[in-house]
PDB file as gemmi writes it, atoms N, CA and C in Angstrom:
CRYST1    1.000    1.000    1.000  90.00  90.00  90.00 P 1                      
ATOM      1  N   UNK A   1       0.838  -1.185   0.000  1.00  0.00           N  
ATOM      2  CA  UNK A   1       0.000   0.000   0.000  1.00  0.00           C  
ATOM      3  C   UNK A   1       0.881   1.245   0.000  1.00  0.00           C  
ATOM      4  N   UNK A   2       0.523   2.190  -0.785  1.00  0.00           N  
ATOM      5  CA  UNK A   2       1.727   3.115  -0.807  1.00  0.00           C  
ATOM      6  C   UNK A   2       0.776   4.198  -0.202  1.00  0.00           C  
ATOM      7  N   UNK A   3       1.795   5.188   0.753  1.00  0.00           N  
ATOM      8  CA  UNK A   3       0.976   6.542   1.228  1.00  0.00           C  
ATOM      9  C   UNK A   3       0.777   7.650   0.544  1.00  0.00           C  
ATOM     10  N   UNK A   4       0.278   8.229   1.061  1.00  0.00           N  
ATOM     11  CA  UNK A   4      -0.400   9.510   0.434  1.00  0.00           C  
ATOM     12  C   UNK A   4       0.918  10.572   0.325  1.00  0.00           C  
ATOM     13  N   UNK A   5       1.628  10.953  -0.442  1.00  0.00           N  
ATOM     14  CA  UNK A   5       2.517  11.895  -0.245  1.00  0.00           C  
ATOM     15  C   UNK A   5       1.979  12.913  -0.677  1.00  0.00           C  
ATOM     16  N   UNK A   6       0.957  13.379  -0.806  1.00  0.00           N  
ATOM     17  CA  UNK A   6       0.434  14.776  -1.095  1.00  0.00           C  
ATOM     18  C   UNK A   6       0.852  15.543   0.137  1.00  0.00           C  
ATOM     19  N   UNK A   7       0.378  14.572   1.084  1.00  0.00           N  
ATOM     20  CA  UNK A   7       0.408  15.195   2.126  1.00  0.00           C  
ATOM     21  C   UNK A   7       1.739  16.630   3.004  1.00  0.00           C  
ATOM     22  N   UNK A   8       2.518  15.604   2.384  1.00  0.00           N  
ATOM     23  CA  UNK A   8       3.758  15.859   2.319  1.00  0.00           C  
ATOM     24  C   UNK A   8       4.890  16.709   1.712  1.00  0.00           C  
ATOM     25  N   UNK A   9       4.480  16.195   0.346  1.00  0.00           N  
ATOM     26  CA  UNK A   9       5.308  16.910  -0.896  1.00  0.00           C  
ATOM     27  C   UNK A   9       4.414  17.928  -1.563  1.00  0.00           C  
ATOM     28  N   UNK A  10       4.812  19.152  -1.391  1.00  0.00           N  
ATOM     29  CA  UNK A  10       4.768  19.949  -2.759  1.00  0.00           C  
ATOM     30  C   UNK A  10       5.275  20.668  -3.707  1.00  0.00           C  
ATOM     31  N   UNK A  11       4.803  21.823  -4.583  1.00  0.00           N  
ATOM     32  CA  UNK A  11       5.263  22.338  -5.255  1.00  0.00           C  
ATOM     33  C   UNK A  11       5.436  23.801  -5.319  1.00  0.00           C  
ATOM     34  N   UNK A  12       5.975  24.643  -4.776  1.00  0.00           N  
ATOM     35  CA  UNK A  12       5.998  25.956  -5.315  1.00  0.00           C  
ATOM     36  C   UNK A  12       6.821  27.097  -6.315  1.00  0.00           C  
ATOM     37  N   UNK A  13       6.504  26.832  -6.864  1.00  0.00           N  
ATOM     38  CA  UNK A  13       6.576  28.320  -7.988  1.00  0.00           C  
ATOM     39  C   UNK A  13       8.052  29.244  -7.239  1.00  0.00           C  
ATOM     40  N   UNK A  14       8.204  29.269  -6.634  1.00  0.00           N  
ATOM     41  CA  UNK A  14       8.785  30.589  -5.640  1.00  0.00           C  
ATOM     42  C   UNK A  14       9.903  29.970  -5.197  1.00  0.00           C  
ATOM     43  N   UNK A  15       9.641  28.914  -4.678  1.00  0.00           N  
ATOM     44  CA  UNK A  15      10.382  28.161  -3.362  1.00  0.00           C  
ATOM     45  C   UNK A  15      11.299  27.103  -4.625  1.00  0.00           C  
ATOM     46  N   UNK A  16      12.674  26.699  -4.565  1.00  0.00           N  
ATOM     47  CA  UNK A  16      13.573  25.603  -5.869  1.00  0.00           C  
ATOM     48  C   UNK A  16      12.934  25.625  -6.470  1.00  0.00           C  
ATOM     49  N   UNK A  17      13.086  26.612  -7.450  1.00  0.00           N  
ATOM     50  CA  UNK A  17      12.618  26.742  -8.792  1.00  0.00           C  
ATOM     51  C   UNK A  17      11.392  25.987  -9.486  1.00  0.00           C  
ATOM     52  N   UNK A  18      10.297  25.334  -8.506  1.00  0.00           N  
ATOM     53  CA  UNK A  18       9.508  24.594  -8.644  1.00  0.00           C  
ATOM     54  C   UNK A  18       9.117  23.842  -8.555  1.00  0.00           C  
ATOM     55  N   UNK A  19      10.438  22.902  -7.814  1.00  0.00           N  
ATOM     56  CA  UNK A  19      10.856  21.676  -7.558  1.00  0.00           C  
ATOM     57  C   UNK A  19      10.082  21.175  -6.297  1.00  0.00           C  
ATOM     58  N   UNK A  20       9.668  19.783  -6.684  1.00  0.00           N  
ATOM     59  CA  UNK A  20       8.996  19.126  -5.625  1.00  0.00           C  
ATOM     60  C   UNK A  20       9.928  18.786  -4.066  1.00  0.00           C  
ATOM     61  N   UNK A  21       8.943  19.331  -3.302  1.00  0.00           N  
ATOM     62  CA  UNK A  21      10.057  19.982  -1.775  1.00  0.00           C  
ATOM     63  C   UNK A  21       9.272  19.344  -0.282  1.00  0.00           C  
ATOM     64  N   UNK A  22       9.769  18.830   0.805  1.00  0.00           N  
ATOM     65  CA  UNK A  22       9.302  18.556   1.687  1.00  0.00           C  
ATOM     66  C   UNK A  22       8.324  19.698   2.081  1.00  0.00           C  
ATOM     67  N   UNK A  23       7.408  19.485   2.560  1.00  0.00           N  
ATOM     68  CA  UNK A  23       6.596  20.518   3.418  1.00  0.00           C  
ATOM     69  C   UNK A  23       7.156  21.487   4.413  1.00  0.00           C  
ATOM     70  N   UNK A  24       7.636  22.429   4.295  1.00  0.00           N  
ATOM     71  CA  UNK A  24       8.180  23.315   5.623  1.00  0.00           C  
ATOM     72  C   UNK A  24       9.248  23.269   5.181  1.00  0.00           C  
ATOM     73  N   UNK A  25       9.886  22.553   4.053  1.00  0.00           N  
ATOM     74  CA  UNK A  25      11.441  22.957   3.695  1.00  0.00           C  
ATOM     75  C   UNK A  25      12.058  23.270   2.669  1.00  0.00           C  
ATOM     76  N   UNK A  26      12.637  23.237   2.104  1.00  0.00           N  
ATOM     77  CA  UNK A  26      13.369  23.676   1.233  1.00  0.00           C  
ATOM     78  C   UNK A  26      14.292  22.538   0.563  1.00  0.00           C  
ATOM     79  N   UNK A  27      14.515  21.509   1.536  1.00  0.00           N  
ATOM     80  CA  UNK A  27      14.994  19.791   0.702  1.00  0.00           C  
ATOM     81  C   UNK A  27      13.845  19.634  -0.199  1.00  0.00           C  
ATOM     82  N   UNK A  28      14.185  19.003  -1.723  1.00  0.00           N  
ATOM     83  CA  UNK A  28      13.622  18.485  -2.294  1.00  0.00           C  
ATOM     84  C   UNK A  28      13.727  17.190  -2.303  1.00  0.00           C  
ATOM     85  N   UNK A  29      12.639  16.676  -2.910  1.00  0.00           N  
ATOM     86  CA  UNK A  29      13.156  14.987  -3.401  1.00  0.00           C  
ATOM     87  C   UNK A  29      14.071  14.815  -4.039  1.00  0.00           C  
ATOM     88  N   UNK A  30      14.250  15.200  -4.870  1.00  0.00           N  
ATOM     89  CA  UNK A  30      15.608  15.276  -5.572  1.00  0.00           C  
ATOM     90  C   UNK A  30      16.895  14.946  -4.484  1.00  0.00           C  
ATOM     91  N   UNK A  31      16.877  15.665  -3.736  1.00  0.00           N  
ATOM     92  CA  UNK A  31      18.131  16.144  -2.617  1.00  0.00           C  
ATOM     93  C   UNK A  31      17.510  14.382  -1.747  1.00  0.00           C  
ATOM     94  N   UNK A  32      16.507  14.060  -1.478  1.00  0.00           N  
ATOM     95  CA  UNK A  32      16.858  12.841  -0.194  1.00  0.00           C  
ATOM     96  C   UNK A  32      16.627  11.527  -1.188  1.00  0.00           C  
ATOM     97  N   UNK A  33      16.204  11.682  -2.599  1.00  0.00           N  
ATOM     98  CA  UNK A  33      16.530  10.180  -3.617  1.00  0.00           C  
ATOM     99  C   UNK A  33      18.091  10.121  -4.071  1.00  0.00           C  
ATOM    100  N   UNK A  34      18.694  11.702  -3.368  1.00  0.00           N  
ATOM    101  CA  UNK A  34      20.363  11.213  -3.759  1.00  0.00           C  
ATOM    102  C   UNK A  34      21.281  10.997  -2.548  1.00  0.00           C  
ATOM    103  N   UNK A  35      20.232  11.429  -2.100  1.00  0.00           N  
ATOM    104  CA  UNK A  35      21.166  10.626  -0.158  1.00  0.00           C  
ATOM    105  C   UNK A  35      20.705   8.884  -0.039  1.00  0.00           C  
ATOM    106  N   UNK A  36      19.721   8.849  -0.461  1.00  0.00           N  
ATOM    107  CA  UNK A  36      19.637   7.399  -0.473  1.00  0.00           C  
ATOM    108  C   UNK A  36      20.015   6.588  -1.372  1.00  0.00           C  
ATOM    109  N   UNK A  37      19.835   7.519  -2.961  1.00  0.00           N  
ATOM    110  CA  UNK A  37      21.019   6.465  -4.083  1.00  0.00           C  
ATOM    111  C   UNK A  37      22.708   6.223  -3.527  1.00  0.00           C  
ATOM    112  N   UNK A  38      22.920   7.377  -2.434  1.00  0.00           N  
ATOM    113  CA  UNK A  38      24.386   7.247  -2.155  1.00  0.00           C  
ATOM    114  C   UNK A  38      25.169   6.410  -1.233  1.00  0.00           C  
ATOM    115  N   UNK A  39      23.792   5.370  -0.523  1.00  0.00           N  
ATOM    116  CA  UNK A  39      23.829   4.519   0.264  1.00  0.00           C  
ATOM    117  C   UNK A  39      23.686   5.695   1.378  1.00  0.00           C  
ATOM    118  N   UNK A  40      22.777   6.577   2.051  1.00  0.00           N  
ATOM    119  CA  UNK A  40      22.729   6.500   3.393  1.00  0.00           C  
ATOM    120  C   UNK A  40      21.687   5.917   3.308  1.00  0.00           C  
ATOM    121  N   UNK A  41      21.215   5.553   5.111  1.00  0.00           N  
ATOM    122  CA  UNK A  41      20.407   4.984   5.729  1.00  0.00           C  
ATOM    123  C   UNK A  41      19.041   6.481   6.102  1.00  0.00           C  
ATOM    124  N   UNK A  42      18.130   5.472   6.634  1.00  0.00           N  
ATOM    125  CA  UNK A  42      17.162   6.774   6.460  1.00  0.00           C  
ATOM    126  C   UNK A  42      17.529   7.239   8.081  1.00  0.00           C  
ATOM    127  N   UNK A  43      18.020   6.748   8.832  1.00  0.00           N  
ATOM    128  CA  UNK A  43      18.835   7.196  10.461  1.00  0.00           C  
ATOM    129  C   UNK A  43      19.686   8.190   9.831  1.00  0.00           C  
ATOM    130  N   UNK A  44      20.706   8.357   9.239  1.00  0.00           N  
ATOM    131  CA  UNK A  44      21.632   9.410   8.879  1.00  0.00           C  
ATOM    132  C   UNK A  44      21.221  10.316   8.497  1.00  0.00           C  
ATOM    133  N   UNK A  45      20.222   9.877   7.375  1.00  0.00           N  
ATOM    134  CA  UNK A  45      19.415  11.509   6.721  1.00  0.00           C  
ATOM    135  C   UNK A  45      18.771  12.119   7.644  1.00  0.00           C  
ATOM    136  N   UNK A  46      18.313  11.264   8.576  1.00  0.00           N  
ATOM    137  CA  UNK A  46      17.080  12.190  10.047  1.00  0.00           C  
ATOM    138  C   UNK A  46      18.328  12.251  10.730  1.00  0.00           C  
ATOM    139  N   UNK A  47      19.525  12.480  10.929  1.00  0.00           N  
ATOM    140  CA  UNK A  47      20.497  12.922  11.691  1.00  0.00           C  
ATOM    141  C   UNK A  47      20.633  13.830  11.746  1.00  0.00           C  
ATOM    142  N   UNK A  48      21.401  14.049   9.915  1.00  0.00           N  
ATOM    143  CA  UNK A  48      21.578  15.486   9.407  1.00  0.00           C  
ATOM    144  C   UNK A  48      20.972  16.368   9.168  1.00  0.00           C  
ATOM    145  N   UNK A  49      19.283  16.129   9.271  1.00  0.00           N  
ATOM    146  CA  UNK A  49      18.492  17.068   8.694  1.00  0.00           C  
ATOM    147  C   UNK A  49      17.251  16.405   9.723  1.00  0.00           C  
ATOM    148  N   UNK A  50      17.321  17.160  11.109  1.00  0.00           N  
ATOM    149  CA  UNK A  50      16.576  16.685  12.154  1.00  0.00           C  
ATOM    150  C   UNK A  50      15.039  17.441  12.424  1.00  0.00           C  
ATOM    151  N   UNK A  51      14.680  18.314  11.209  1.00  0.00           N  
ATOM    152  CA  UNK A  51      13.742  18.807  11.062  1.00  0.00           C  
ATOM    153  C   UNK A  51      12.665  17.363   9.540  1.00  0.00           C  
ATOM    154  N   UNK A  52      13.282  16.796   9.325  1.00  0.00           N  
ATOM    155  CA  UNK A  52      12.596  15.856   8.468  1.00  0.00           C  
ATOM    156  C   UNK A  52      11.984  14.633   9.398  1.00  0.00           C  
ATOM    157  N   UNK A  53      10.989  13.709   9.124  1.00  0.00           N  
ATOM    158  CA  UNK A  53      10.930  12.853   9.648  1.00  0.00           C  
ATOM    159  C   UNK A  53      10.482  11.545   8.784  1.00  0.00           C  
ATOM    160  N   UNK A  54      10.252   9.947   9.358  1.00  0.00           N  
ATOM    161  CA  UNK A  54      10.865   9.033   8.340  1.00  0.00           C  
ATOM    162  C   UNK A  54       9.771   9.163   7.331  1.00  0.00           C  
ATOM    163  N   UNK A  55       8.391   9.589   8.088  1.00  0.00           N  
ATOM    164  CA  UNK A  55       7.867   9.728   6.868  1.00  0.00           C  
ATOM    165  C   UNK A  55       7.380  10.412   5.554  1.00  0.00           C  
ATOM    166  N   UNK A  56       8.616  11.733   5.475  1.00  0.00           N  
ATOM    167  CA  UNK A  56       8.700  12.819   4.427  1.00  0.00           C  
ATOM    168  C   UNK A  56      10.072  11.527   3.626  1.00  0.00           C  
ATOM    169  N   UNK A  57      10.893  10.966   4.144  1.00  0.00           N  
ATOM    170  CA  UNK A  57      11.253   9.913   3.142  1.00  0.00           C  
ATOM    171  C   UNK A  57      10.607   9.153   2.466  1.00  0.00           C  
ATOM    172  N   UNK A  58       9.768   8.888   3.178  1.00  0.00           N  
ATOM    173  CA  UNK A  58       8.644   7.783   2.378  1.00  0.00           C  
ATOM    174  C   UNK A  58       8.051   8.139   1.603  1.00  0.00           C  
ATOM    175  N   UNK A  59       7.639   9.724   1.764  1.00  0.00           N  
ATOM    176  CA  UNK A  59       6.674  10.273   0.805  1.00  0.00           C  
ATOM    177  C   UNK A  59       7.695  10.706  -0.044  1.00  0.00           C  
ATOM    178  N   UNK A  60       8.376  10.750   0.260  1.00  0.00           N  
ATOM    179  CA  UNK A  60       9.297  11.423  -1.284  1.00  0.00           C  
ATOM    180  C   UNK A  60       9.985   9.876  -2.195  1.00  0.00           C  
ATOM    181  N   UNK A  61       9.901   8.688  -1.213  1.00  0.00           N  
ATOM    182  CA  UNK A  61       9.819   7.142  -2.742  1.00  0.00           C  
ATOM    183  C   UNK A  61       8.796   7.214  -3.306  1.00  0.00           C  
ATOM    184  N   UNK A  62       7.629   7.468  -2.538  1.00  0.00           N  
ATOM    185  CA  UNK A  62       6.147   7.282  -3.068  1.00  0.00           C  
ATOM    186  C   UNK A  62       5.927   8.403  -4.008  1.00  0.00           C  
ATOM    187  N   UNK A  63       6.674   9.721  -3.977  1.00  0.00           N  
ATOM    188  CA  UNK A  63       6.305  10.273  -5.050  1.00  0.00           C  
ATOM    189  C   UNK A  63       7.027   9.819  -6.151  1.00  0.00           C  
ATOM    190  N   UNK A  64       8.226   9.868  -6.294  1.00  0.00           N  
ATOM    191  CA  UNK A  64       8.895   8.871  -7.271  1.00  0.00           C  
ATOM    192  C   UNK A  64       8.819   7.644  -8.036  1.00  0.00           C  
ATOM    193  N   UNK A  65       7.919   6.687  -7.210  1.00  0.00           N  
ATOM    194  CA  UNK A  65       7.252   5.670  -7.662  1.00  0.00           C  
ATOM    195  C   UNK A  65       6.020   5.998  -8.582  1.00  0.00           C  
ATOM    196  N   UNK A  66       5.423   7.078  -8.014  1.00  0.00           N  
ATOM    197  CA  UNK A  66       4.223   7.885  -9.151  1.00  0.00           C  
ATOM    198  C   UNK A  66       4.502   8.698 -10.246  1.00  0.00           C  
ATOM    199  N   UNK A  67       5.578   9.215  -9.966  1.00  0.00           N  
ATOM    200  CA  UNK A  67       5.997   9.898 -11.242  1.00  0.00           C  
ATOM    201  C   UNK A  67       6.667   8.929 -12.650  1.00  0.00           C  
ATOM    202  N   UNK A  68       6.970   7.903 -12.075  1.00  0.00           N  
ATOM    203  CA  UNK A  68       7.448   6.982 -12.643  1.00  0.00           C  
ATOM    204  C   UNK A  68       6.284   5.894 -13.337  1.00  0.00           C  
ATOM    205  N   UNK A  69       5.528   5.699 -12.070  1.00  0.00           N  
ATOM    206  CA  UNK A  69       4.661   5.575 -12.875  1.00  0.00           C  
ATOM    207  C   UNK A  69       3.548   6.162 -14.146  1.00  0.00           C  
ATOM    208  N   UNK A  70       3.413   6.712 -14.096  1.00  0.00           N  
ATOM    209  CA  UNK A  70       3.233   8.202 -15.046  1.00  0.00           C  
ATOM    210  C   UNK A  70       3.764   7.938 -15.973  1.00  0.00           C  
ATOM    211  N   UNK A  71       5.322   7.933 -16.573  1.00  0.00           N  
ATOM    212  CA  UNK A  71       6.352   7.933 -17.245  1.00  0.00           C  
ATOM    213  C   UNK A  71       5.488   6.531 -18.178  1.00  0.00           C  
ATOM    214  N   UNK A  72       5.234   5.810 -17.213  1.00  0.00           N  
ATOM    215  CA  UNK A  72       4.955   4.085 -17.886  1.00  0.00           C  
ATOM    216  C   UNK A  72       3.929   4.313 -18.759  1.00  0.00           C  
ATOM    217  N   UNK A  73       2.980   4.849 -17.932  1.00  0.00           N  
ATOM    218  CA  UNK A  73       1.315   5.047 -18.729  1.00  0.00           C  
ATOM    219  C   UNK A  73       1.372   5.837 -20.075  1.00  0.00           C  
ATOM    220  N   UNK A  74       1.938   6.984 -19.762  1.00  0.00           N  
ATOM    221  CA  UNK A  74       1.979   8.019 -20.967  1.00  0.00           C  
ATOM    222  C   UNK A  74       3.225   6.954 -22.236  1.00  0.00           C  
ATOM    223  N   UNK A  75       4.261   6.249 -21.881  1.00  0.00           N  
ATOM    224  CA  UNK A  75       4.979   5.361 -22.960  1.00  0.00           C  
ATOM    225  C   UNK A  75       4.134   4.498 -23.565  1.00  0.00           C  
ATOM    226  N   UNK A  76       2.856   3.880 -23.144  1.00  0.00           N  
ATOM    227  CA  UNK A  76       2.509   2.952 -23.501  1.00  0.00           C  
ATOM    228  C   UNK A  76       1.285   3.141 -24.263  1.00  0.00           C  
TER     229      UNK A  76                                                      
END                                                                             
């Protein structure tokens, strides 16, 4: 079952150039799908960045998994 990352993730115009961004911050997904392609653990990323919690990681696979999925639908 995957969660709701709306909740979580959005988008503003104003705020990284548009870029899909934790709620209240200024990390994008972008920024925690390359802490985790780089092998950290999701303990290290909530180390370094102790204003996130595990489940703005989650919502930021789950958005990735949707955008991706997306990618599939519109190829096919």
């Amino acid at each position: 079952m995957q969660m709701n990352y709306r909740e979580r993730i959005v988008i503003e115009s104003g705020k990284r150039s548009g870029k899909p961004c934790i709620k209240g911050t200024r990390m994008t997904v972008y920024d925690v799908l390359s802490y985790l392609a780089a092998g950290m653990s999701f303990e290290e990323i909530l180390d370094d960045f102790p204003k996130l919690q595990r489940e703005d990681i989650l919502a930021c696979l789950a958005y990735a998994a949707d955008v991706e999925k997306e990618k599939l639908v519109l190829a096919a």
